[in-house]
N, C-alpha and C positions, 0 to 999 in steps of 0.2 A: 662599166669601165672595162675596155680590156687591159687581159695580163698580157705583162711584155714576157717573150719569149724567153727559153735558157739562155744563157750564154753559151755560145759555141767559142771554142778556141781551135783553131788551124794549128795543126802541128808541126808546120813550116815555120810560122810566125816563135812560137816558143821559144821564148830567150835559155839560152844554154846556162846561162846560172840557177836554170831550176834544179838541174840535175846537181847542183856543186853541194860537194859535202854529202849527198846521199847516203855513198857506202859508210860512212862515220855516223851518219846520225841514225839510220836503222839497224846499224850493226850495234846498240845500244837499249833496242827497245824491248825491254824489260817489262812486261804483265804481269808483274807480282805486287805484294803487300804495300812497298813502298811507293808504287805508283796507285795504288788506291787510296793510300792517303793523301797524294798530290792530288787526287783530281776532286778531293773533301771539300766543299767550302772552308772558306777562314774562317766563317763566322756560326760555325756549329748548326749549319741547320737553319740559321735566321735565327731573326728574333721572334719574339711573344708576339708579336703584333700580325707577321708573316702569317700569311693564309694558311690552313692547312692543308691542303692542295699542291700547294710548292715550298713549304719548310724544309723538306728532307727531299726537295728533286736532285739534288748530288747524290743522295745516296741510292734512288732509284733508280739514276744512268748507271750507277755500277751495279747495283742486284741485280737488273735486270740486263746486264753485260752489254749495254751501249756504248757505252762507252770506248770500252777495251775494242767493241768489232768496231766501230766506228776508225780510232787510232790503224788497225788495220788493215781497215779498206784504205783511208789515206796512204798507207806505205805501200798497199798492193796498186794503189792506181798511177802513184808514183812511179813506181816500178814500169809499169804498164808503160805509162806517157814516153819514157826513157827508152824502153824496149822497141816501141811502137817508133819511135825518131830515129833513132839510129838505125835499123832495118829497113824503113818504106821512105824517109823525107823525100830522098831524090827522085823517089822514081815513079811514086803516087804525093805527088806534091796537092791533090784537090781534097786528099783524106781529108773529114773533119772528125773530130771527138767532142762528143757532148758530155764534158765530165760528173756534173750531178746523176745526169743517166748512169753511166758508167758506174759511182760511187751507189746509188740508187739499189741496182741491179747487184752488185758483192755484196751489198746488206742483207738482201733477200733470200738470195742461194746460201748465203753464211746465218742467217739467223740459228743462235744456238737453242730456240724450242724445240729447231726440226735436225739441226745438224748434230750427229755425235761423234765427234772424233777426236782426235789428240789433246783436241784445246775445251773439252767437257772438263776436265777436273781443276784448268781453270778457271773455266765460269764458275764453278761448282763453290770452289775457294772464295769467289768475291761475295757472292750470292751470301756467305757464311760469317763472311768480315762485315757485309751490313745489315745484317742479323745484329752484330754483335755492338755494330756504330750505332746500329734503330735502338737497342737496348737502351747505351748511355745516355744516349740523348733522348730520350723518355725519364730517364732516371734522372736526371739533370735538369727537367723541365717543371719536376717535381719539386723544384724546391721551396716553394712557398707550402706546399704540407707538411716537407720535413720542418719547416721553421714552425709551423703550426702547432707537430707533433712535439715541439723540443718545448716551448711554450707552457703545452697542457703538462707536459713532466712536471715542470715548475711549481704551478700552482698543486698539481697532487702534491708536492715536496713542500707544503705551506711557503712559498714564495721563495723557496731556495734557489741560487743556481745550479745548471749543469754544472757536473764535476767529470772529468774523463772516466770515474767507474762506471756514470750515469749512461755514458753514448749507449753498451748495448740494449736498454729500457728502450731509448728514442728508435733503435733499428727492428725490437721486438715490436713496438707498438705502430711500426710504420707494414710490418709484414702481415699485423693483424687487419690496419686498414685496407691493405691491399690485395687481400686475401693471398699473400705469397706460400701461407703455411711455412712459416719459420725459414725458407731459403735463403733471403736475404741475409738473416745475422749468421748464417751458416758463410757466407760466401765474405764479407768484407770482416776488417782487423777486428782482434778481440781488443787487440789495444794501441787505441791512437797515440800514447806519451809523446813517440818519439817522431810524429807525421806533425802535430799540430804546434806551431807557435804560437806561446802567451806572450799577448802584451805586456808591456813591462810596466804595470800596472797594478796600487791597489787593491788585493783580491785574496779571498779564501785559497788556498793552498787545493792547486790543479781544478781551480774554478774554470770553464770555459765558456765562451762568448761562442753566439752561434753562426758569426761570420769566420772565425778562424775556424768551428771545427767544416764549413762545409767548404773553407779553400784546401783543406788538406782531403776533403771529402772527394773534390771536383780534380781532384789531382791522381786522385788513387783513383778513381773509375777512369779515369781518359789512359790511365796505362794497363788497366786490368779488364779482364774478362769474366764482368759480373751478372750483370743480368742481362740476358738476349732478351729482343723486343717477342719472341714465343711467349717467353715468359710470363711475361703482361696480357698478353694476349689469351693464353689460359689460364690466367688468373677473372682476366675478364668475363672467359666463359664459363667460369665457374661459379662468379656472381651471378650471372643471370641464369647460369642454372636454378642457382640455389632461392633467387627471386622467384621464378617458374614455379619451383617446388613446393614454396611458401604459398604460392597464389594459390595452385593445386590443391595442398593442404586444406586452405582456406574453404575452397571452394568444396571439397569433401565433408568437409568436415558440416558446412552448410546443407550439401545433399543430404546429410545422413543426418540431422536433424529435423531434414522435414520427412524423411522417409520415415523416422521413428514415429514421427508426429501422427503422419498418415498410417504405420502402420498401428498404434494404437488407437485412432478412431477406428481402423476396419475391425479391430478385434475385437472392439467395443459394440460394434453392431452388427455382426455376424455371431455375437454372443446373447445377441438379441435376438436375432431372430431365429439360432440356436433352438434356446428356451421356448419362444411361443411356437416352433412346429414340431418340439418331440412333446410339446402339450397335447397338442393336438392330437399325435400319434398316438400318444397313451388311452385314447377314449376313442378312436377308430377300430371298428369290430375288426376289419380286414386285416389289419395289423395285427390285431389281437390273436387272432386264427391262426399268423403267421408264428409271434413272440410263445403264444402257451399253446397251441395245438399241432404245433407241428406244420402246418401249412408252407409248401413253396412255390416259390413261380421259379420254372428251370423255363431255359429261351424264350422268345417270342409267340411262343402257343399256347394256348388257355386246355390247361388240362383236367381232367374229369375229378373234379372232387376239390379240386386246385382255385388258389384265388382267383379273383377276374383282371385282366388286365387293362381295364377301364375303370377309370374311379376316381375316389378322392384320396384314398390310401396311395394310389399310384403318383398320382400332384404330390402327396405330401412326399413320398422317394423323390421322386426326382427335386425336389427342392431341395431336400436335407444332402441330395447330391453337387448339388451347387453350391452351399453352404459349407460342404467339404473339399470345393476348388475343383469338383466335377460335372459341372457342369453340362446338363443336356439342352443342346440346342438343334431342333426341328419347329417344320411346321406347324406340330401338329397344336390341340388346345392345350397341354401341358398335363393330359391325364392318361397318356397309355404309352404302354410299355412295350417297343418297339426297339429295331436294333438299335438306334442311334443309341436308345436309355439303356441299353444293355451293354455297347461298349464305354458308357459311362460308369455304369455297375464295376467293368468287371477293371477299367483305371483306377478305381477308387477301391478295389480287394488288391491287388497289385501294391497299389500304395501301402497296404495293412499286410503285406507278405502270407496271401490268402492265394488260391488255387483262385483263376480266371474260369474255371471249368463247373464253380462253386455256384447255386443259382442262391436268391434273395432267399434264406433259410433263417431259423431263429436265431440260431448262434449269429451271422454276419450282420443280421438287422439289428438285434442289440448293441454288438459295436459301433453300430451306425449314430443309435442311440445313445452314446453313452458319451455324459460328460466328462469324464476328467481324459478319456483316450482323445476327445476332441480338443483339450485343453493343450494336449500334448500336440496336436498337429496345428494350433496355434501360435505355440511357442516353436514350432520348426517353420514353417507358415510366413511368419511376421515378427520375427526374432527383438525382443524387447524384455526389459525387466523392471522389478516394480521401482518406483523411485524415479523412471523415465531417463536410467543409468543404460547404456549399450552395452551386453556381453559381447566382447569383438569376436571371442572364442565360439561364443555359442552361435553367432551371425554368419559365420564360414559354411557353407553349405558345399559338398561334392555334386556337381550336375555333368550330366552327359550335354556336352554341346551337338547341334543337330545341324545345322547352316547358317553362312556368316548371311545377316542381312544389310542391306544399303538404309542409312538415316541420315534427314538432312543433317544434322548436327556430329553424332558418333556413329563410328562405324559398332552396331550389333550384333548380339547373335541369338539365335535361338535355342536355349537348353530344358532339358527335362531333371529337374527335380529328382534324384535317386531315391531321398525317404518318401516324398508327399507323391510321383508322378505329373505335380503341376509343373505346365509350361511357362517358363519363364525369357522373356526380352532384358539380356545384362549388355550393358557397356563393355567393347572391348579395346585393350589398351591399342595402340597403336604400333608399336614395334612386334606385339604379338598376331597381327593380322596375315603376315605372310605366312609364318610358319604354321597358324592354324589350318589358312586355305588349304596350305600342300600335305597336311594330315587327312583333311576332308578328301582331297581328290585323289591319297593316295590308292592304287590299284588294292595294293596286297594288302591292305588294315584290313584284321580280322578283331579290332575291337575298337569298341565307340573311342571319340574321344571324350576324356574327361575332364574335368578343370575345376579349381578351386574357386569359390563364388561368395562374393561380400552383397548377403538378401538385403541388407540395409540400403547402404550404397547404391545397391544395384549395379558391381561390374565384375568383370573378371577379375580374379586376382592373379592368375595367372594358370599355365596349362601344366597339367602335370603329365611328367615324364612317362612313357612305355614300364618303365619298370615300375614305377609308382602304382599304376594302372592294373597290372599284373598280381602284386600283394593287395590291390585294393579290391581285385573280385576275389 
């Protein structure tokens, strides 16, 4: 189907009573308070039923200042028609004017997104009066909760009625619904006596019905400036903040139960296997050589008088290195002691605040050996207590973060351990990701970064400050 064309109007044609009364009626035309409440609907918004898509389209044509540019583009093209007749009819009588164009085209060039001039802090004004209309009429729409709220008073009051001392209970209890934090009974009367009329009726002394108090209710918000629809709207975000935070909660608190879980089976068998290879160790000649005779192995050369470094004492190091979270990982058959197992040695003397320059000597192999100092790296390790209780305090770990990496899931990172040297994969929060990047890539950092770390959990707790960092070496 086609569309039929604009209408064109000939400017010859133009009856002269268009211009009549002009100068009277736009020398009148007023963009203030009183004309945004003219262009209000009567009916507040619609009813309950009205979609919410178009309940509050009156108050949209004016926040969003159509309204007002709309009224003057009609007076500017008026004007125009006027200007444009009196100057050309005679003598370009073919002129036509396509006035929607016309009207079209001042909308555009006047849009107040992009234009800022004299009539900004007009717009600025309406935009703030339906703020303030969006408010009441949210507040007003509400009133089947307040009747709800006024209800539940009752019954707490073993079926008494409201009394006018009772209204500020029903505004306290309607701010806790609403999450307003107490603003609302901050903001409306403390005392209705003299707003609300009683029936003249049967009743306890300053008993109120909850039709009189919300006609005195609906009467004080349509003249007062009580709640802006902001208001509700950060009240909103603040629930589902505080939903979010709950869920988070939840959901940590679940992480950190299975983490305890898991990290008490690994303690559990790495305390097994502990026990049967310093069994081992202890009835190993070569070991033996090392713990009572003085015996070392320094680097990766077999030296003259010195252990060998092929063997079954060498498998049992490097195992009892892995068992300590240092893990050697080469080709080779898991019995010789090459650099790989050497810079496994020397993360695991670092870890025990031991010289790296230190070769496998008696003194460092009995720490090696020794239970209750393994018990302790343990309990730093895989932080847990007995009872299956979490120390949150003890769980905090200081790690050097090393680079953020990419996960499907959370964005990680990669940190070192400051007491144990084990490498660790934590969760990093999300708001802290930028600022870690630009620490990492900063030029001038002349020290790691570092960060507080929840071993449980497994995340960041968060990055600690340069000065922090400064008292902490």
């Amino acid at each position: 189907m086609l569309l039929s064309p604009l209408p064109v109007i000939a400017l010859e044609t133009m009856p002269q009573e268009a211009s009549r009364g002009k100068d009277e009626i736009f020398k009148n035309l007023k963009l203030d308070a009183e004309f945004f409440n003219r262009m209000l609907c009567s009916r507040q918004g619609g009813s309950q039923d009205e979609s919410e898509e178009f309940r509050d389209f009156d108050v949209y044509l004016m926040e969003k200042s159509a309204m007002p540019l709309l009224l003057q583009g009609l007076d500017a093209l008026s004007r125009h028609l006027d200007s444009v007749q009196s100057k050309g009819s005679s003598s370009n009588s073919k002129t036509k004017l396509n006035p929607l164009v016309w009207l079209a085209q001042y909308l555009l060039r006047n849009h107040p997104r992009y234009v800022k001039d004299h009539r900004t802090p007009m717009y600025d004004k309406f935009a703030e009066l339906a703020n303030i209309e969006r408010g009441r009429r949210c507040l007003l729409r509400r009133k089947d909760q307040m009747e709800d709220a006024w209800h539940e008073l009752e019954k707490e009051n073993a079926g008494q009625p409201v009394t006018l001392a009772d209204i500020p209970a029903v505004f306290k209890r309607l701010d806790d619904k609403w999450f307003l934090e107490g603003y609302l009974l901050e903001q409306v009367p403390k005392d209705f006596s003299n707003s609300i009329t009683l029936s003249d009726v049967s009743r306890r002394p300053n008993e109120v019905f909850f039709t009189e108090f919300f006609e005195a209710f609906e009467d004080f918000v349509k003249k007062n400036d009580i709640l802006r629809a902001d208001a509700f709207l950060d009240a909103e975000r603040k629930q589902s903040a505080n939903a979010q935070n709950a869920i988070k909660a939840r959901e940590d608190e679940a992480r950190r139960a299975r983490a305890m879980k898991e990290a008490m089976e690994q303690r559990t068998a790495l305390e097994e296997q502990f026990k049967t290879v310093t069994a081992e160790m202890y009835i190993n000649s070569d070991i033996s050589r090392i713990v009572s005779k003085g015996a070392v192995i320094v680097g990766v050369e077999e030296k003259e008088g010195g252990p060998p470094l092929q063997g079954e004492h060498i498998s049992l190091i490097r195992l009892m290195l892995g068992i300590w979270g240092c893990p050697v990982i080469d080709d080779s058959d898991g019995d010789v002691w090459n650099d790989i197992a050497l810079a496994a040695w020397q993360q695991w003397l670092k870890g025990r605040d031991l010289s790296s320059a230190e070769g496998v000597d008696k003194q460092s192999l009995r720490r090696l050996i020794d239970k209750d100092e393994f018990e302790k790296y343990l309990q730093l390790a895989f932080p847990v207590r007995d009872g299956d209780q979490l120390d949150d305090e003890f769980a905090k770990q200081v790690v050097e973060v090393r680079r953020v990496l990419e996960d499907e899931v959370d964005i990680v990172v990669e940190a070192i351990d400051e007491d144990t040297g084990e490498v660790l994969r934590l969760a990093l929060p999300d708001h802290e990701v930028e600022t870690l990047r630009q620490r990492l890539q900063a030029s001038n950092a002349t020290m790691p970064v570092l960060a507080m770390a929840d071993r449980v959990s497994g995340r960041i707790i968060g990055l600690m400050p340069a000065t922090e960092q400064m008292i902490h070496h």
